[in-house]
C-alpha positions as a Markdown table, in Angstrom:
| # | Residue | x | y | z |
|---|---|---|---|---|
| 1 | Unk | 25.0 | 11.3 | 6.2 |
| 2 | Unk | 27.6 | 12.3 | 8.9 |
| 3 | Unk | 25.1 | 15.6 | 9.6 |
| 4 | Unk | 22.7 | 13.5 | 10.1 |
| 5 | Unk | 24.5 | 11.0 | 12.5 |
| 6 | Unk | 23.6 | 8.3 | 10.3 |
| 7 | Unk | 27.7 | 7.4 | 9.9 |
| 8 | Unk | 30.7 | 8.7 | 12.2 |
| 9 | Unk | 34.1 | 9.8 | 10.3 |
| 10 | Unk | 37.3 | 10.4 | 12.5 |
| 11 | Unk | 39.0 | 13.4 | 13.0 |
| 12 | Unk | 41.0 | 13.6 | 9.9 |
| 13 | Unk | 37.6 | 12.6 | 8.0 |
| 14 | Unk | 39.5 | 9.8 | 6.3 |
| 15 | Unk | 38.0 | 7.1 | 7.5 |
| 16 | Unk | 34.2 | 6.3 | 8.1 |
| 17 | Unk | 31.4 | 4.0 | 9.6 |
| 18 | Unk | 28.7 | 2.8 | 10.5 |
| 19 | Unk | 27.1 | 1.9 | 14.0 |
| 20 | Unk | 25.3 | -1.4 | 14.1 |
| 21 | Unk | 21.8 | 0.5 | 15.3 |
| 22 | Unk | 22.0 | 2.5 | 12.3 |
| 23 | Unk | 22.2 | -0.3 | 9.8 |
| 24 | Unk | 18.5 | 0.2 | 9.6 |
| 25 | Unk | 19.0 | 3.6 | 8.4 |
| 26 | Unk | 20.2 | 2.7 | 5.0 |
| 27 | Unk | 19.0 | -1.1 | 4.6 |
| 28 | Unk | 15.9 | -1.4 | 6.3 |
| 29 | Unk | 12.3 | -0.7 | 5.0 |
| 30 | Unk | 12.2 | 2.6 | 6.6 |
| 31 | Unk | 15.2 | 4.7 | 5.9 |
| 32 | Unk | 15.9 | 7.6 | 7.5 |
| 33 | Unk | 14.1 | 10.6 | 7.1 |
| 34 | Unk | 16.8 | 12.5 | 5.9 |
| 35 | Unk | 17.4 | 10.5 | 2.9 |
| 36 | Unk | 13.8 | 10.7 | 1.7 |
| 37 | Unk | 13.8 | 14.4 | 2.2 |
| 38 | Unk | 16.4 | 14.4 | -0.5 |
| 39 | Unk | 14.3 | 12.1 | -2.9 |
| 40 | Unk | 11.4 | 15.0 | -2.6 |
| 41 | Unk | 13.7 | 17.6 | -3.9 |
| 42 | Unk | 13.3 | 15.9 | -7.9 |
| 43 | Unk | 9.3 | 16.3 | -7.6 |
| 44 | Unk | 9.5 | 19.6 | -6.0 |
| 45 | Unk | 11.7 | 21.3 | -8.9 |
| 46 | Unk | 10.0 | 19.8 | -11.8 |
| 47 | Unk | 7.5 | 22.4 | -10.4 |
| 48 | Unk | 10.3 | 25.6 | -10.9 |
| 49 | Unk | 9.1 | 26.9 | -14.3 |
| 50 | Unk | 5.3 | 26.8 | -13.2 |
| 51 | Unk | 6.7 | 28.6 | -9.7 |
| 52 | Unk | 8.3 | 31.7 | -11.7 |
| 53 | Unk | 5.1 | 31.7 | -14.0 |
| 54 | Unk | 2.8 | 32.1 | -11.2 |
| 55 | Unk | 5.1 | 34.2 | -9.6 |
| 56 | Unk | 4.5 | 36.8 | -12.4 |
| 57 | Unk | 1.1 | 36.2 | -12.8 |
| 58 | Unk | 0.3 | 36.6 | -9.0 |
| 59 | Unk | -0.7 | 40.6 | -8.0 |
| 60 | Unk | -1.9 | 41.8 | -5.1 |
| 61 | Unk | -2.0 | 38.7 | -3.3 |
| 62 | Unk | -4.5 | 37.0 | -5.6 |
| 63 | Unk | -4.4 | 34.0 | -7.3 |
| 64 | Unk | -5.9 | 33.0 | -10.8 |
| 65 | Unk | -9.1 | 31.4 | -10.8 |
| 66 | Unk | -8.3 | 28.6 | -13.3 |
| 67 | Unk | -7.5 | 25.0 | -12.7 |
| 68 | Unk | -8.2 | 25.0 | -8.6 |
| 69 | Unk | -6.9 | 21.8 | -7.7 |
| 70 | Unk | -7.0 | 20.6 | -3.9 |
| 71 | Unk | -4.2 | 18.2 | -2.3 |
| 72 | Unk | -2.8 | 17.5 | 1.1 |
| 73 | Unk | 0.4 | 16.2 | 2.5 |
| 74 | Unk | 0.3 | 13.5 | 4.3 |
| 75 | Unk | 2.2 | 15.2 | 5.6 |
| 76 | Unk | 1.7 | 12.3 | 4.4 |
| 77 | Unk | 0.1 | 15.5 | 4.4 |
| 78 | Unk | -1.5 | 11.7 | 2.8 |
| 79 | Unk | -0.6 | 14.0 | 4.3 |
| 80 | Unk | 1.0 | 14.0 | 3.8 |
| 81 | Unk | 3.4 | 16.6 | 1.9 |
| 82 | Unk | 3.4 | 15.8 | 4.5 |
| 83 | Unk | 5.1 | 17.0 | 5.8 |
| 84 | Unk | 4.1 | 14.8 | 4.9 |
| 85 | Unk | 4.6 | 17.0 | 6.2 |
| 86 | Unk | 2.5 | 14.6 | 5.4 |
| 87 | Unk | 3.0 | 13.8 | 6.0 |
| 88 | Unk | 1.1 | 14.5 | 4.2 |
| 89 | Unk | -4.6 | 17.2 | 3.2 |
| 90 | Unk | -7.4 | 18.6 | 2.1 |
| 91 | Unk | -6.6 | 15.6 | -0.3 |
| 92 | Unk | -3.7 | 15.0 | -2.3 |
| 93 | Unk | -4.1 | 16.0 | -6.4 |
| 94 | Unk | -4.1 | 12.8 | -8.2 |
| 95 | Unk | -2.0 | 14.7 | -11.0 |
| 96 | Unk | 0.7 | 14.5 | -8.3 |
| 97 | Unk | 0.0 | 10.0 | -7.3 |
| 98 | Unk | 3.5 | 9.4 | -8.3 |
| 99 | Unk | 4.4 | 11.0 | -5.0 |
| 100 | Unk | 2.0 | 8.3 | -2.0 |
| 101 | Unk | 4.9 | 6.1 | -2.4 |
| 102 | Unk | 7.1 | 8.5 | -1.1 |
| 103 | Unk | 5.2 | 10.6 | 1.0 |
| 104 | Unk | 3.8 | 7.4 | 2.9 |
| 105 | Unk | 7.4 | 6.3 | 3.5 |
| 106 | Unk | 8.5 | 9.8 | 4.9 |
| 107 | Unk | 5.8 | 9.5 | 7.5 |
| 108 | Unk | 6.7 | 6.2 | 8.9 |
| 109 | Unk | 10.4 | 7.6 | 9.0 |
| 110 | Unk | 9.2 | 10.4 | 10.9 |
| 111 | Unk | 6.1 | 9.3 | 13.2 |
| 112 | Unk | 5.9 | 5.6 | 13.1 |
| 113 | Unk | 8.5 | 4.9 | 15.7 |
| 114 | Unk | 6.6 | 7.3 | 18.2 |
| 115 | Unk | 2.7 | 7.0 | 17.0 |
| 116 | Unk | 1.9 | 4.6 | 20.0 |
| 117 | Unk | 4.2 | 5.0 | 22.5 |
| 118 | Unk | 4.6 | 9.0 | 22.9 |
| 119 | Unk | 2.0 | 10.4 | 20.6 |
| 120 | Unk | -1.0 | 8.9 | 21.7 |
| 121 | Unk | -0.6 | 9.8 | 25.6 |
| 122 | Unk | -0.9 | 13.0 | 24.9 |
| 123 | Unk | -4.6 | 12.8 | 23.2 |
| 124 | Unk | -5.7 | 11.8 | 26.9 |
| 125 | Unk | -8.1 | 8.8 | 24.6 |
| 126 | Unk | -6.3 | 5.8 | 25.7 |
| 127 | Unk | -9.0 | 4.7 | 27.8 |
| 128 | Unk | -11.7 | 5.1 | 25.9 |
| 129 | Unk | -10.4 | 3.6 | 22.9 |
| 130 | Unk | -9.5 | 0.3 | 24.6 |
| 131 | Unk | -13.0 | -0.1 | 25.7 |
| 132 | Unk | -14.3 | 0.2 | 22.4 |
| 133 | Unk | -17.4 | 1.3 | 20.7 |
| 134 | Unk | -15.8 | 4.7 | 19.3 |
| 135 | Unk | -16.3 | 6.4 | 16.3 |
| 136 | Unk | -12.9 | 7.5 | 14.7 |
| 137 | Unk | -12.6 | 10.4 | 12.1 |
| 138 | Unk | -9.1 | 11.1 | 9.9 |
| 139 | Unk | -9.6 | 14.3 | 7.9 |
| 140 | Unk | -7.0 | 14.4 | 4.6 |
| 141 | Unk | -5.9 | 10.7 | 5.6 |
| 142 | Unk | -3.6 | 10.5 | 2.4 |
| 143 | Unk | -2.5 | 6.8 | 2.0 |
| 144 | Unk | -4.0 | 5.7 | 5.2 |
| 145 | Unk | -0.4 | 5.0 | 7.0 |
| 146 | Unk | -1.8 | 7.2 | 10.8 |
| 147 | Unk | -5.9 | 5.7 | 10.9 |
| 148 | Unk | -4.4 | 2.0 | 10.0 |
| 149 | Unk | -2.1 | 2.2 | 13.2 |
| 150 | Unk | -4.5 | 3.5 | 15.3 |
| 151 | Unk | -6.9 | 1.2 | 13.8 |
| 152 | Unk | -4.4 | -2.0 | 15.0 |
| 153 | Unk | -3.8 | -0.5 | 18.0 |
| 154 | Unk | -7.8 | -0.4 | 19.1 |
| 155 | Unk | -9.9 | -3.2 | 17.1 |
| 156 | Unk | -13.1 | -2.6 | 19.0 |
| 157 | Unk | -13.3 | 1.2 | 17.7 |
| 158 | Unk | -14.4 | 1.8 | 14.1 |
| 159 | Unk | -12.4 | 4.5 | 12.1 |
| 160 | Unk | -13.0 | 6.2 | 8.9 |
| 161 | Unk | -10.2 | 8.0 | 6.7 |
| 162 | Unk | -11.2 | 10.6 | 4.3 |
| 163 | Unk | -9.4 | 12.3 | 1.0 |
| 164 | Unk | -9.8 | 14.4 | -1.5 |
| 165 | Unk | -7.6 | 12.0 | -4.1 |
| 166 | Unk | -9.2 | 8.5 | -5.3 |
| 167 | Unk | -5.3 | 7.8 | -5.7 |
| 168 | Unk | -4.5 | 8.1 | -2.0 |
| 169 | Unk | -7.4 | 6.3 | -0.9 |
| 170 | Unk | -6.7 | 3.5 | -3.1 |
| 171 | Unk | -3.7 | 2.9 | -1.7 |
| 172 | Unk | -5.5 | 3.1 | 1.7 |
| 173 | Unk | -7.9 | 0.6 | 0.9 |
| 174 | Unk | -4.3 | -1.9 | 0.0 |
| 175 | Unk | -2.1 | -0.6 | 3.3 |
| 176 | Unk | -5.5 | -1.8 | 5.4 |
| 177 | Unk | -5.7 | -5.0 | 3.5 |
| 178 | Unk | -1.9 | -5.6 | 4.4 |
| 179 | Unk | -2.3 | -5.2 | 8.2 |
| 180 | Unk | -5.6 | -7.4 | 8.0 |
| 181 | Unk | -8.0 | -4.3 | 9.0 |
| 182 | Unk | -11.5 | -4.9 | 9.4 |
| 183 | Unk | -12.6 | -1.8 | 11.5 |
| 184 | Unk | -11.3 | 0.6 | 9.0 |
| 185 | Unk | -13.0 | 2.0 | 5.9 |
| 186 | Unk | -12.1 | 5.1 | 3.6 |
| 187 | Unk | -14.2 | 7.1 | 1.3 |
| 188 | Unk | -12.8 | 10.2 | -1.6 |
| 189 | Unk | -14.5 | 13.1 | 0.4 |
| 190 | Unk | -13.4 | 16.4 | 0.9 |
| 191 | Unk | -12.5 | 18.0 | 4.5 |
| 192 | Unk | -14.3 | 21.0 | 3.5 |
| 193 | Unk | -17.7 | 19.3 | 2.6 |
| 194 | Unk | -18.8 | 16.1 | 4.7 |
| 195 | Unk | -21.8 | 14.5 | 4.7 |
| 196 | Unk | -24.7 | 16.1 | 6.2 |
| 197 | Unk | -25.9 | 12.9 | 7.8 |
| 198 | Unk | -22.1 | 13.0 | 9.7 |
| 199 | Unk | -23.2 | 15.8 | 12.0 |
| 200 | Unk | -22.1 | 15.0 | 15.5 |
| 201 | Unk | -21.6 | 11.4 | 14.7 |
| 202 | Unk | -17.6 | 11.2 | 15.4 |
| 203 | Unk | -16.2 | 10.4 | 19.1 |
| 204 | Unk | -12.8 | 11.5 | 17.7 |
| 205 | Unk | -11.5 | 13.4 | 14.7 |
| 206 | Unk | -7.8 | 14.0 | 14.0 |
| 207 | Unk | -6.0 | 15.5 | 11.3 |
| 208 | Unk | -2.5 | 15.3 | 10.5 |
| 209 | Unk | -0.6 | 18.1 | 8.8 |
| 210 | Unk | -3.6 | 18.3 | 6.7 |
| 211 | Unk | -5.7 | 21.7 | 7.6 |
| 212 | Unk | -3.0 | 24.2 | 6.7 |
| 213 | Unk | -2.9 | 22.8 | 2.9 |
| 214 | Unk | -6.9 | 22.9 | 2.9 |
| 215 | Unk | -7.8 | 26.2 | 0.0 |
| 216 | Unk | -9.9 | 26.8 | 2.9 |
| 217 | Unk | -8.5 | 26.0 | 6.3 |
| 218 | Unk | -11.2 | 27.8 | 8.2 |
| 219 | Unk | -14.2 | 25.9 | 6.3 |
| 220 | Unk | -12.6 | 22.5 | 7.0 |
| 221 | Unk | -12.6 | 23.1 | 10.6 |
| 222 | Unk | -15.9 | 24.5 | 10.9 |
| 223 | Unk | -17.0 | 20.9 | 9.3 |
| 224 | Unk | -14.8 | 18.9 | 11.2 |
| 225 | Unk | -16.8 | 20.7 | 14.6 |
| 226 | Unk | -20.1 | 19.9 | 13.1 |
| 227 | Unk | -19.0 | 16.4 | 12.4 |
| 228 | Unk | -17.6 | 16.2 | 16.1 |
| 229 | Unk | -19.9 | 14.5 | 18.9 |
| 230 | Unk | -20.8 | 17.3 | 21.6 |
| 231 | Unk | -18.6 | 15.7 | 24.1 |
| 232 | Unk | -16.1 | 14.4 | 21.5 |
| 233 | Unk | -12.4 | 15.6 | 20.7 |
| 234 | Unk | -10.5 | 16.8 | 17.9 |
| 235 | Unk | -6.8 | 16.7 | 17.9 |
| 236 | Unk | -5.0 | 18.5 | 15.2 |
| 237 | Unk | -1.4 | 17.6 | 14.6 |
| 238 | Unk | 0.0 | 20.9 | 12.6 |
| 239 | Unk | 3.3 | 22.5 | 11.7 |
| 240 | Unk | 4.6 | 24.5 | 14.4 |
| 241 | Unk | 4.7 | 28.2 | 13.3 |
| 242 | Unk | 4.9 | 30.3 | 16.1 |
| 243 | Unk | 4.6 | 34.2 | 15.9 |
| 244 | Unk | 3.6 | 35.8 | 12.5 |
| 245 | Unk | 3.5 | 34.0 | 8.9 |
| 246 | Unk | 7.1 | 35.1 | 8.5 |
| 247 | Unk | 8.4 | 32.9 | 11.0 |
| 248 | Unk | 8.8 | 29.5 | 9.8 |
| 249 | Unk | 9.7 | 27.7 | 12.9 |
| 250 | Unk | 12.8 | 26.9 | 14.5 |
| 251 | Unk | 13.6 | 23.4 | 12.9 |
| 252 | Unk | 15.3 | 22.8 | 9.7 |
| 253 | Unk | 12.2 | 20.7 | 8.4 |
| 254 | Unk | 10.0 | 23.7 | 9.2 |
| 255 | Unk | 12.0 | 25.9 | 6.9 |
| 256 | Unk | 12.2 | 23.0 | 4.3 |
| 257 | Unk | 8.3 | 22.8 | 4.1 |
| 258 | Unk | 8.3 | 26.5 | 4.0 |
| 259 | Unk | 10.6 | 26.6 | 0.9 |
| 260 | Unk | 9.3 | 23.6 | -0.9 |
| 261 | Unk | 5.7 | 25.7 | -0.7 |
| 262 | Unk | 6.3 | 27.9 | -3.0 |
| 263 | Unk | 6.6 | 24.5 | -5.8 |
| 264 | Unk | 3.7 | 22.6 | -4.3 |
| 265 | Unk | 1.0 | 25.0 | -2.6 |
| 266 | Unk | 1.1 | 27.7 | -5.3 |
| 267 | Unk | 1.8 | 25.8 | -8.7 |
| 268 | Unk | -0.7 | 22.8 | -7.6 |
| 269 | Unk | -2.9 | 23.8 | -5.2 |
| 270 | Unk | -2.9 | 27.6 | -5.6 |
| 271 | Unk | -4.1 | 28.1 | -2.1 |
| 272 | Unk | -1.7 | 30.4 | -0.4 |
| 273 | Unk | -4.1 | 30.5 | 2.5 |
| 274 | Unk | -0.7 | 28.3 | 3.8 |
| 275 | Unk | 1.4 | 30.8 | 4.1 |
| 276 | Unk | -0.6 | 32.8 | 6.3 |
| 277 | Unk | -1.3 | 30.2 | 8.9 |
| 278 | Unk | 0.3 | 30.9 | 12.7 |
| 279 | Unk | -0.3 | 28.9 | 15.5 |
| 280 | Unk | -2.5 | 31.9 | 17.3 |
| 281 | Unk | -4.7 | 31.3 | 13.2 |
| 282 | Unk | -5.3 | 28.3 | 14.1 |
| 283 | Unk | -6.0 | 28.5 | 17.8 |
| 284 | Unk | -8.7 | 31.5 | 16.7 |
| 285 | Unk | -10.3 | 29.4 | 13.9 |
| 286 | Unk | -10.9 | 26.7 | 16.3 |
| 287 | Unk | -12.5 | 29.0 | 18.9 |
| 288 | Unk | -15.0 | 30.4 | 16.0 |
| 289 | Unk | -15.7 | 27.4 | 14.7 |
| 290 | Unk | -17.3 | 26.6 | 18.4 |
| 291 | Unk | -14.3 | 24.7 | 20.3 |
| 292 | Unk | -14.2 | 26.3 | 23.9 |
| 293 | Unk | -11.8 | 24.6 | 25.0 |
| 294 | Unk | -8.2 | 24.5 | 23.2 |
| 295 | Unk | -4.9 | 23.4 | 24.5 |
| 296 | Unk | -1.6 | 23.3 | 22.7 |
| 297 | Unk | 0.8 | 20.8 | 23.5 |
| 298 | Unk | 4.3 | 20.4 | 22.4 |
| 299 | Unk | 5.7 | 17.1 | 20.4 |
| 300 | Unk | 9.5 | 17.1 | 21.2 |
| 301 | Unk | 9.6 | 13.9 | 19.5 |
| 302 | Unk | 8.1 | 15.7 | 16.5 |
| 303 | Unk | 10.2 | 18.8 | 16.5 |
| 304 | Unk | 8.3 | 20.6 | 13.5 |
| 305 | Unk | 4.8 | 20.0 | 14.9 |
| 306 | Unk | 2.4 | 21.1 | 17.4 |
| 307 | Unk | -0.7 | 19.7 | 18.4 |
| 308 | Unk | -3.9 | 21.1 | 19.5 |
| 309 | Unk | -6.8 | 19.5 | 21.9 |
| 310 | Unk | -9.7 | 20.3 | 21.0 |
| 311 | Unk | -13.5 | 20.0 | 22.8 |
| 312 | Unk | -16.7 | 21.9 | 23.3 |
């Protein structure tokens, strides 16, 4: 707790405490993020036996066929492994629901307190969004915590959340209900498949450290183009991996994630399309899938993510 300025300790490290403005951080509804990142590590190592297992099973980079299950972070992934990292994806496996409680907390610990104030700026939507009358897309929504704020924030837009796992949008449908939402709706769909009838229907589509966990990161945003009006916008809020799929970023979450990987993405999800996502990846998938136009932008206030700004 002292490395994570949460409490100060004197020189001698005899004697602690506590400032007043970090009460919050161990009382409050939202600890901080630190603390939950510990309470991951139990559901992560459960996972350790299956992780050697596949491990041995695993030549020449290819996985088994068997039991393909899908999931995604929210950050959390439902994101929402999240990071969720998480936040939290394509959809978080339901064999893994004892984690939304958790996953949902980390992102409000981590994005919450700048969603609205520093995030949204940068989408260059503001406008728009206050007047109304937009449609509003959430690809691998998890538990609902990013759409609902967004859906507060601008009650004359309508927004849809989607998800792989009937757990994560259950839980949605009950965070909406607690914030009083009535422009907000979710559905169990995949990110990979949407409906045909959702062809260039959505003003705005976002994702949230949710395409990287897809099994298949370059179908999901070849939907999410289709799906995207022809002068509409995708944002896509990702982990920041800059150079090749070695290099797991320069923060200490980034190299968290990258770890706790190898217990989630092979053992669940199998999809180890993760670990060869890079920043110039996911810039190229976005050109194919027919974005001209793609701008990254840095999140300081974010320091494992980076988002991209997408149009045709």
């Amino acid at each position: 707790m002292v490395s994570g300025k949460i409490i100060e300790r004197n020189a001698e490290g005899d004697k602690f405490w506590i400032a007043e403005e970090n009460l919050a951080s161990l009382t409050g509804n939202e600890p901080a993020a630190g603390l939950v990142y510990n309470r991951l590590l139990p559901m992560f190592s459960q996972h350790y036996k299956q992780a050697i297992k596949m491990a041995k099973e695993t030549t020449d980079e290819k996985m088994p066929e068997e039991k393909h299950i899908e999931q995604s972070h929210g950050h959390e992934h439902g994101h929402q492994h999240g990071h969720g990292h998480g936040h939290h994806h394509g959809g978080h496996g339901d064999n893994h629901a004892e984690a939304y409680p958790l996953m949902e907390l980390l992102s409000k610990t981590t994005y919450k307190k700048h969603l609205i104030p520093d995030f949204l700026p940068l989408l260059g939507l503001r406008e728009k969004l206050e007047n109304g009358g937009m449609e509003v897309l959430d690809v691998g929504c998890g538990t609902g915590f990013h759409i609902c704020e967004f859906a507060r924030e601008f009650p004359k837009c309508s927004f849809t959340g989607i998800d792989i796992s009937e757990n994560a949008i259950k839980r949605a449908n009950e965070v909406a209900k607690e914030m009083n939402l009535n422009n907000v709706k979710f559905e169990v769909i995949s990110g990979e498949k949407m409906p045909d009838e959702w062809t260039k229907k959505y003003n705005w589509v976002f994702s949230w450290n949710s395409i990287h966990d897809h099994k298949h990161p370059k179908v999901a945003i070849n939907e999410i183009s289709r799906v995207v009006a022809a002068d509409g916008r995708y944002t896509m809020l990702e982990i920041n991996k800059p150079g090749n799929p070695n290099d797991y970023g320069t923060s200490p979450m980034s190299t968290f994630w990258a770890v706790a990987g190898i217990f989630t993405v092979l053992t669940v999800r199998r999809a180890p399309e993760v670990f060869k996502w890079t920043n110039a990846a996911a810039i190229e998938m976005l050109k194919e899938s027919g974005f001209s136009n793609v701008q990254t932008v840095k999140t300081p206030f974010f320091d494992f993510n980076v988002l991209f700004v997408c149009t045709k």
